[in-house]
C-alpha positions in Angstrom: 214.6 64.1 153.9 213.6 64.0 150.4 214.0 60.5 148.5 214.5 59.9 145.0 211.2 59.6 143.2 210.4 56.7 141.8 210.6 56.9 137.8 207.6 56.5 135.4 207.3 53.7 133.5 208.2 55.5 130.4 211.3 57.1 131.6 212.3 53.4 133.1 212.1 51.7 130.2 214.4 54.1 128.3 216.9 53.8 131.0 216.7 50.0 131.1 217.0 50.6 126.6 220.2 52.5 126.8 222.2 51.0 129.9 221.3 47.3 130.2 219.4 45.3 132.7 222.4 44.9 134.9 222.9 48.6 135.5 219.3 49.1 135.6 219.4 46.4 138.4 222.1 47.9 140.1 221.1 51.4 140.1 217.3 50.2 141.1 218.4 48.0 144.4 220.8 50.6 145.5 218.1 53.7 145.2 215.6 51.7 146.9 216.3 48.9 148.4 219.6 48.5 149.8 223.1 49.4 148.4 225.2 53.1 147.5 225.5 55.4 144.9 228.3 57.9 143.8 228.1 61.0 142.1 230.7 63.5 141.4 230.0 66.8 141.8 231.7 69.5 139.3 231.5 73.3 139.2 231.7 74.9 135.9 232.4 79.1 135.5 230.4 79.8 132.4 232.1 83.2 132.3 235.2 81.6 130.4 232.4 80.5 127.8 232.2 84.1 126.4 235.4 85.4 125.0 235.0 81.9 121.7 233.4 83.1 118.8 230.5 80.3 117.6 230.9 79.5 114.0 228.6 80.3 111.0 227.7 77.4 109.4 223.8 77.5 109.6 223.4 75.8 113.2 220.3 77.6 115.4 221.5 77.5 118.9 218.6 79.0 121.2 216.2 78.7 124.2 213.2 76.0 123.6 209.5 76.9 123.4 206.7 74.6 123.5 206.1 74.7 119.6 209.4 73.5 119.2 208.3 70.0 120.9 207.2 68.5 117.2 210.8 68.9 116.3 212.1 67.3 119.1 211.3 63.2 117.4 215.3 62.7 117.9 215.3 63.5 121.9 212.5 61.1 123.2 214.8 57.9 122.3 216.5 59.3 125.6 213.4 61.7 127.2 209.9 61.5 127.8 207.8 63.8 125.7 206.5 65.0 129.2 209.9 66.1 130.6 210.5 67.5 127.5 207.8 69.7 127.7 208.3 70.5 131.7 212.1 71.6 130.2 210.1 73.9 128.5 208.7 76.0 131.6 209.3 77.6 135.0 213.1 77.1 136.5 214.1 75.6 133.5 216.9 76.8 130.9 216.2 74.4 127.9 218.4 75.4 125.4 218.5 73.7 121.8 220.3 73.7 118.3 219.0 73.1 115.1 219.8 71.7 112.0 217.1 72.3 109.0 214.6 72.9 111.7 215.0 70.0 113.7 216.4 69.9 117.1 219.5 67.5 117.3 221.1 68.8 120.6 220.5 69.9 123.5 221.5 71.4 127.3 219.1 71.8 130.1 219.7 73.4 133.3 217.7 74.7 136.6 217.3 76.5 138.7 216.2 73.2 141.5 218.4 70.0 142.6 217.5 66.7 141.5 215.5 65.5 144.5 218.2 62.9 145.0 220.8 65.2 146.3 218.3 68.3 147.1 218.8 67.2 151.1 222.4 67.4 150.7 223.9 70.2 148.4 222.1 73.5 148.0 222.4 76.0 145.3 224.5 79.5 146.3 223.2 82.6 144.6 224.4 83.1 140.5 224.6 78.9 140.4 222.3 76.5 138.6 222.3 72.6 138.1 223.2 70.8 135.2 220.4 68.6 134.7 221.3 67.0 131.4 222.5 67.6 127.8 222.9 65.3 124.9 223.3 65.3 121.2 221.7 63.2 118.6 224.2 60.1 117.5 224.4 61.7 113.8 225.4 65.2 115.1 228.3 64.0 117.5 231.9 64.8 117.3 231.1 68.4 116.2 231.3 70.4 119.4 227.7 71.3 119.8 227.3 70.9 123.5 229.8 73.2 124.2 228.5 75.4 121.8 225.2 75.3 123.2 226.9 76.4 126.6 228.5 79.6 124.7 225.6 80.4 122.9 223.8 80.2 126.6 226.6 81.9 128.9 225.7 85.7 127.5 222.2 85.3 128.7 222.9 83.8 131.7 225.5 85.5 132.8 223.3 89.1 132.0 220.7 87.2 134.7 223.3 87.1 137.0 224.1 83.4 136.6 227.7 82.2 136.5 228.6 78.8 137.4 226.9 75.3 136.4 227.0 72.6 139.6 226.7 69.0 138.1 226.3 65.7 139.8 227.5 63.0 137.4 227.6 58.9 138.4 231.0 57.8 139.1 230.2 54.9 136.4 229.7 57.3 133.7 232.8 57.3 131.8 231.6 59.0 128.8 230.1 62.5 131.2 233.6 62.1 133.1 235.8 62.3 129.9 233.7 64.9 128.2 233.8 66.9 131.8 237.4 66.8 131.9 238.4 67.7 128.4 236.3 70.9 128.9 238.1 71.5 131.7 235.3 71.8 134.3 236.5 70.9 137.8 235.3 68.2 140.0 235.2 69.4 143.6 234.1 66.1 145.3 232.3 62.8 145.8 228.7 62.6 147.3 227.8 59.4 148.3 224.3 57.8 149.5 223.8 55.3 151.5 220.2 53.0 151.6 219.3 50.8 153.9 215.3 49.7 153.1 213.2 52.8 154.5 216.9 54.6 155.6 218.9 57.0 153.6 222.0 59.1 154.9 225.0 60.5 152.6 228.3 61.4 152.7 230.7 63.7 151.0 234.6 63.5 150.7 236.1 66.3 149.0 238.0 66.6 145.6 241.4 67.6 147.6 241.2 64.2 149.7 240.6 62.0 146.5 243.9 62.3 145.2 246.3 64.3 142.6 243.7 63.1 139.8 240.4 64.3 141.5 242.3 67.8 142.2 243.7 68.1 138.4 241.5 71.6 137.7 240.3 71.7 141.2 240.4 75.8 142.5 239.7 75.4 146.7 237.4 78.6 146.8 235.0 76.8 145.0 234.4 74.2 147.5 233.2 77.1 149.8 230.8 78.4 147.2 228.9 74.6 147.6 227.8 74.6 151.0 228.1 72.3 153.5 226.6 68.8 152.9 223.8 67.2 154.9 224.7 63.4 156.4 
């Protein structure tokens, strides 16, 4: 069963910058010492990003490349250069806007799990995973995300792709609200369990969390998940 890598002492630090040393605690003696974690887990059908049109305003939305890392300055507050530049290859979809040439937002997904929950959920065919996006603080409150995930959906979907899975902490109020607004449902709860060297998970689905959990929730997609590892 496949753990959750330890993180580098780069990528540590910005986590302990932007969420405190009690979360980082917290999150650190439940993923590997003793304690659970909660994710939720949403499906999202990029084929109802297609039909908006984007605006003209002088915004670059497009896929990364690796010259594009110098203008990249106002990412690595949250990212490692390195990961940034892994984005950049193989099973990665690193997509980017631009402002004046610089990069101020961005959406990343893959075609592999986290390692975290690689054990548990698998990926069906047409489905990638949300591995992060985020938007420079300057540049918020002006819909680029989801205009990232239009300008995306056309290419994806012509590579057969059409729905996002996400795993998102159950203490990340800002993801939740942003994921709900959009509309994206959440089809369940996976849980992890650590006890020193053992690790075993759970899963309770969206339509036994309650009328809230279930607000977008669509039952087929549960089936399109796969079944869980404990």
């Amino acid at each position: 069963m496949s753990l959750l890598s330890p993180p580098s002492l780069a990528e540590a630090y910005l986590y302990l910058r932007h969420n405190g040393l009690r979360r980082s605690l917290t999150k650190f003696l439940a993923g590997y010492v003793v304690g659970r974690q909660s994710w939720h887990v949403t499906l999202e059908d990029i084929r109802f990003d297609t039909d908006r049109p984007l605006p003209d305003d002088g915004v670059e939305l497009r896929f990364a490349r690796l010259d594009d890392l110098p203008r990249m300055h106002r990412f690595t507050a949250r990212v490692v250069p390195a990961v940034l530049r892994a984005w950049c290859g193989p099973d990665y979809y690193f997509f980017i806007a631009l402002v004046d040439g610089e990069a101020v937002s961005y959406r990343c997904l893959s075609a592999r799990l986290h390692p975290a929950v690689s054990d548990l959920i698998r990926l069906e065919p047409g489905q990638l995973f949300m591995v992060d996006e985020f938007t420079d603080p300057a540049f918020r409150r002006r819909g680029l995300t989801r205009r990232l995930a239009m300008a995306m959906a056309p290419g994806l979907l012509g590579s057969g792709v059409r729905e996002v899975l996400g795993i998102h902490r159950t203490d990340n109020r800002d993801t939740i609200e942003v994921t709900r607004r959009k509309g994206i449902p959440r089809v369940g709860t996976v849980i992890r369990y650590r006890a020193l060297w053992k690790v075993w998970f759970d899963y309770v689905d969206a339509e036994e969390e309650g009328p809230e959990a279930c607000e977008h929730h669509d039952p087929g997609l549960r089936q399109e998940l796969g079944e869980p590892g404990v």
